[in-house]
N, C-alpha and C positions, 0 to 999 in steps of 0.2 A: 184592357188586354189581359189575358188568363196568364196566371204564375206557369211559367215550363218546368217541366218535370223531369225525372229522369227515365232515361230508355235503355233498354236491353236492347244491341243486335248480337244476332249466333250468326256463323258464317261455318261452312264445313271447309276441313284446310287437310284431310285425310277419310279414308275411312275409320279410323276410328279416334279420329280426333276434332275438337273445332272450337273455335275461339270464340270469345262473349265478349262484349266490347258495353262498359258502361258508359253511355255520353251522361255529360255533368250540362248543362245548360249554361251558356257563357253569364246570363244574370249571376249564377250562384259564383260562377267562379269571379266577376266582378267586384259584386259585394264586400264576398271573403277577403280578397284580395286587397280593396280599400280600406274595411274596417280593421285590418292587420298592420297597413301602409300609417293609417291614423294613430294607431297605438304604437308602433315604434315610431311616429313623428314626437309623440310626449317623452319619451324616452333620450332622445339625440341630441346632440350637439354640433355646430360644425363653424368652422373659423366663419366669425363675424355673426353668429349666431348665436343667442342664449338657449336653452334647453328645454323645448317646445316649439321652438320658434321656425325650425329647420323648414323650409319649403315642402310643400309635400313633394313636387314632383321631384325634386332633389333626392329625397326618399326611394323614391318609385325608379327611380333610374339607378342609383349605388345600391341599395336592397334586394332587385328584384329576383335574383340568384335564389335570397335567404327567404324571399315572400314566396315566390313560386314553390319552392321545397314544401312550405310550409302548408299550402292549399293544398297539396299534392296529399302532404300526411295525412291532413285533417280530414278530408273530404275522404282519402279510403276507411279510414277508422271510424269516422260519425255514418256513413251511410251509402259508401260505394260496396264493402263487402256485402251488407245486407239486405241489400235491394238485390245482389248478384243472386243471393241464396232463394229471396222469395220470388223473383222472375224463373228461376231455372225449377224450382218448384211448378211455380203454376203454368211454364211451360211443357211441362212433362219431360225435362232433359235428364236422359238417364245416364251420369255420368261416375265415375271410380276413382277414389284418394278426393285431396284437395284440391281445388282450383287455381292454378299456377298462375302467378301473373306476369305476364309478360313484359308489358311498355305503358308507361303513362304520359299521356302527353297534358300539358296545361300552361295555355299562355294568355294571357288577358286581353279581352273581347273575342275570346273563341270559345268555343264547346271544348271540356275536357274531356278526355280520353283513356279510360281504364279498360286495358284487354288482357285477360286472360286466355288461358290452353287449359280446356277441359280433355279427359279422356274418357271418353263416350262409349255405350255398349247399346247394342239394338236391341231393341224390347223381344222381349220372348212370351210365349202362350203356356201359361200354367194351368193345365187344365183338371179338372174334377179331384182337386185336390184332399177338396173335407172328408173326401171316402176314403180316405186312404187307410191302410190296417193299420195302429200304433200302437204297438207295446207301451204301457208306461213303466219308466224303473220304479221297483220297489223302492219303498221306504222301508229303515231298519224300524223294528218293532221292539225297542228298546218305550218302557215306560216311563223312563228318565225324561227321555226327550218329551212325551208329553208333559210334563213336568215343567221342562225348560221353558215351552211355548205358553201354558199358562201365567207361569213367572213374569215373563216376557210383557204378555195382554196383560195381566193385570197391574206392574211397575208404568208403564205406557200412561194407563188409567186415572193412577195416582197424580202423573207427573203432571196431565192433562188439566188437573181438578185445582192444582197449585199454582196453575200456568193458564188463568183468565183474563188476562189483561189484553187490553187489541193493541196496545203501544206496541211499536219497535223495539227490540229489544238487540244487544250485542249476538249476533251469530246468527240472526236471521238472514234470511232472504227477503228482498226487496224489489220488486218491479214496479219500476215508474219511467212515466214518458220525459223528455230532454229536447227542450227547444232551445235554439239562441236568440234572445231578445237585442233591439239594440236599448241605447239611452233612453228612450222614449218607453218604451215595458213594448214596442211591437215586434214580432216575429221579424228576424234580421231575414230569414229568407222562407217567404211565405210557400208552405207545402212541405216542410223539413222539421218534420218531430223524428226524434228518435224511438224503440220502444226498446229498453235493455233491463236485466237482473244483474241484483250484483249482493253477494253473501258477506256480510259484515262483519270482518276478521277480527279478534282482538288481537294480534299481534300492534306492537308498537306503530310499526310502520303502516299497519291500515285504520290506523285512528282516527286521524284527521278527517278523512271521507267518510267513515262510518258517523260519526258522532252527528252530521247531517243529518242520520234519519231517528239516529234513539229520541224515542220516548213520542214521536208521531204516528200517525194514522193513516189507515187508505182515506184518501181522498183530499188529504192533503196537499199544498203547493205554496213553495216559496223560490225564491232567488239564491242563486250560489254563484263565484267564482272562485268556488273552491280549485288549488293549485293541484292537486292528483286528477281531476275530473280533467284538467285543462292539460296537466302532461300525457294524460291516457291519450286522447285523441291527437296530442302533438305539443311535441317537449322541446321544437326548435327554436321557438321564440314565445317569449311573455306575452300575450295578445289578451289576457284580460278579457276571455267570452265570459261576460252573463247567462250563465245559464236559466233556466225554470223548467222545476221541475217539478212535477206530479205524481206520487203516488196510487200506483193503482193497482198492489193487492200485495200482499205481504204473504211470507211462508215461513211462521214460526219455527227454530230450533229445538225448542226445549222440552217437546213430547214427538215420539211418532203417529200418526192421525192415524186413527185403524178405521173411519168411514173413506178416508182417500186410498187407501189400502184396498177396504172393500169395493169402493168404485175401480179403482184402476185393474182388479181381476174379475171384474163383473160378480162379485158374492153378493150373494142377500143374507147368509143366517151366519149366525159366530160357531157354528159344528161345521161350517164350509174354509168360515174364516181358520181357524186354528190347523182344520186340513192345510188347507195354502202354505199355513206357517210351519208346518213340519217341515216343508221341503228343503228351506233353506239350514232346518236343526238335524236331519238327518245325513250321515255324510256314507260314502263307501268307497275305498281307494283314494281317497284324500277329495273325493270330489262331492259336492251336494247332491242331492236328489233333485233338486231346481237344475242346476248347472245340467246335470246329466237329459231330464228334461229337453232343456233346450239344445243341448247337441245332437242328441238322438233326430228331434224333429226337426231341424236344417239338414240334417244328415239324409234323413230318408225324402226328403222334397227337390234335395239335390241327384240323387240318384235316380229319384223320378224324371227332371228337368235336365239333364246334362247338358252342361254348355261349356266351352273350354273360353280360358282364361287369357286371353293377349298377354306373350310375355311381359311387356312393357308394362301392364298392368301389375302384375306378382311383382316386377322387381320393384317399384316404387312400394311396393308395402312391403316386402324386405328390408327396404331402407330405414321405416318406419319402426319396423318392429326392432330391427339392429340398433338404430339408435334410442328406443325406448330402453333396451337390456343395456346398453352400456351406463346408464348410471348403477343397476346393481351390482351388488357387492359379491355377486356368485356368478360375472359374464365370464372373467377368465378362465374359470372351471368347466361353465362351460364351452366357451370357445375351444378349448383340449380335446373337449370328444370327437370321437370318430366321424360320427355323424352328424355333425352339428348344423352343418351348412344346409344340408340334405331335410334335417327338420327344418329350420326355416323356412327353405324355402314350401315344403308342403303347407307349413303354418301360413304363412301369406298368401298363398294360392286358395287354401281353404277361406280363410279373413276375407279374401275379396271376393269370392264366389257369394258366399253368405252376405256380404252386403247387397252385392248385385241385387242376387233374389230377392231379401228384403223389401229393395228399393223398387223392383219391380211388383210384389207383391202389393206394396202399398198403393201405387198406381195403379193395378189390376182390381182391387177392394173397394177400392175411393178411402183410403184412409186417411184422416188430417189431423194435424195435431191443433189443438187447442188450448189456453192457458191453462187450464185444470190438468190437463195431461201434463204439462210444465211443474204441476205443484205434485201430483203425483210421484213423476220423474224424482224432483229435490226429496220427498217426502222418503222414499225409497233408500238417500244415497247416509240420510241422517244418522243410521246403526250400522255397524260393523256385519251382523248379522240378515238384514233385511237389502246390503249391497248386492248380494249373492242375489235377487231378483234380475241385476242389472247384468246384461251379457257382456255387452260389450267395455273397453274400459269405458269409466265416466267423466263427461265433459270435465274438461281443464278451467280451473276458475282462475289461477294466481298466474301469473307474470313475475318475472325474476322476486319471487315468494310474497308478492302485493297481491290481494285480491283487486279483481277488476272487473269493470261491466262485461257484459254477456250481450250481445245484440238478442233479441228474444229471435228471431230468422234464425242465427246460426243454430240456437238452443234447440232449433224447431227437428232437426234433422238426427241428431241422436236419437231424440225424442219418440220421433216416429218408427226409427228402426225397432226401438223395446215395446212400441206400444203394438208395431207390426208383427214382431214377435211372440208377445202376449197373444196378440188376434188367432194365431196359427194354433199354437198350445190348446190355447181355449178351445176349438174347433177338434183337434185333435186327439183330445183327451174326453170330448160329450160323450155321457154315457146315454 
């Protein structure tokens, strides 16, 4: 009998809303669920028992509170959000913010139940877009700045030449596959690898998971039950997954790649490349040449395109942006202004328009991301100065200040907006 898999149903519960419901397959939820019930039976004691000894089903009946919780975390963390993201992709679901989750249901020998509230928008017709007139902002014509971008290429160059090694190093990036094995080295639930990144902090606290991969290679694999690995996915209870894990591509720290560079803006020559790199060295009104760039050209594709914004849409990314400004240290200042609220809310309004289009765009293109666009992306976020490439903010790695795995799905979808962005630019700007 074939292993069951996981499914997506959409279901529309408004016009501009509608819910994603991930069934989990009762096998998976089964398994999880005994091999959890097994490992706190090692654990237990109970009058008239020594400590292992405890009956399982004695277990399975005073636990099951703590066990069910515990599939519930697991299973959305290891691969119910990420299968969300790559079904509503290759669905073509064009939807706005995050995917809210509503209700999980999960009880043993039943299919689980993970449903989300997407807020949805109906595809629009972008039409004869590449024609369109574009001014590009000048760059300052300061000779410094050229100066700077050589500096720039050729410190890169050096660091490049010093930094030959294919080991792992502390402050890489690493993407590798995550299966759970049982006792026996076989896949505990056959069809469930994970595929995640995860950037190798040297802070204290991200040692212990990092030091897994220093000094390894792609295409390496071994075994871990390493304890961070095991609270990422779920911190309710000790359950001792055996991991395996497989390395399968690394994105070095310690130089920026100026051929990922040159792939990711389509250049062929280094008089094209250094042009590129002005943009983010030349600035005017505190803004880059790049930045400006790219607001110009969502700006003028929106005007082309107009489509108006469902409240409900702006205020969740008000929300977002409100709570983004409250940890700086200059919100109360500006919370005083006049106008505060009034900028918000056009900033959010603008945010979600710009991704709309984005997202439709890349559907309209066939654009997809793929793992090189991922190393491009990281490759990008590595200098202070070549962030300025990145529009929007950049994905979140750390968790109350731990760095943490990335599902590669989630990472897929930043990803595509900058690269969809890129695409527009590039088009925009052909002479």
């Amino acid at each position: 009998m074939d292993e069951a898999l996981l499914v997506l149903e959409l279901q529309r519960i408004r016009s501009t809303a509608c819910s994603a419901t991930v069934i989990v397959p009762a096998q998976w939820i089964d398994r999880l669920y005994d091999h959890a019930s097994s490992k706190q039976q090692k654990r237990s004691q109970a009058h008239g028992f020594r400590q292992g000894t405890v009956p399982l089903n004695y277990i399975q009946t005073n636990f099951k509170s703590t066990l069910v919780e515990h599939v519930k975390e697991f299973l959305f963390n290891y691969c119910v959000v990420s299968f969300l993201y790559k079904e509503l992709y290759n669905q073509h679901v064009l939807f706005a913010g995050e995917p809210r989750l509503v209700s999980i249901s999960v009880e043993p020998h039943q299919n689980g139940l993970f449903t989300f509230e997407l807020n949805t928008f109906p595809p629009f017709e972008i039409d004869n877009w590449k024609y369109l007139p574009f001014k590009v902002p000048k760059r300052k014509q300061y000779k410094d700045l050229d100066r700077q971008v050589e500096g720039f290429v050729k410190e890169e160059k050096e660091l490049l030449k010093k930094n030959q090694s294919e080991e792992i190093a502390m402050g890489d990036w690493v993407h590798f596959l995550i299966t759970i094995i049982d006792e026996h080295g076989s896949s505990l639930i056959n069809g469930l690898t994970e595929s995640v990144w995860l950037k190798l902090g040297d802070e204290e606290i991200d040692k212990e998971l990092a030091t897994l991969f220093i000094g390894k290679k792609v295409g390496d694999s071994f075994c871990s039950i390493n304890k961070d690995l095991q609270s990422y996915f779920s911190d309710l209870m000790n359950t001792d997954y055996n991991f395996h894990l497989r390395i399968v591509d690394i994105q070095h720290d310690k130089f920026f790649c100026l051929d990922q560079f040159k792939n990711c803006f389509k250049i062929k020559t280094n008089k094209d490349m250094y042009k590129k790199m002005i943009e983010v060295f030349s600035y005017r009104n505190d803004m880059s040449q790049r930045r400006s760039m790219a607001e110009e050209s969502l700006k003028l594709l929106l005007s082309k395109n107009p489509f108006i914004v469902p409240n409900h849409l702006a205020l969740r990314q008000q929300a977002t942006i409100l709570n983004s400004m409250r940890s700086s240290p200059d919100y109360h200042a500006y919370r005083t202004q006049a106008d505060f609220k009034k900028r918000v809310q056009q900033l959010a309004e603008r945010q979600t328009k710009e991704c709309l289009l984005l997202d439709q765009m890349a559907y309209h293109e066939n654009i997809s991301v793929t793992n090189e666009d991922i190393k491009q992306y990281i490759n990008l976020t590595k200098r202070p100065r070549t962030k300025e490439f990145i529009y929007f903010d950049p994905i979140t790695t750390k968790i109350k200040g731990q760095e943490v795995p990335i599902s590669t799905e989630e990472f897929k979808l930043p990803c595509l907006r900058e690269k969809t962005l890129n695409y527009i630019i590039h088009h925009l700007t052909k002479e």
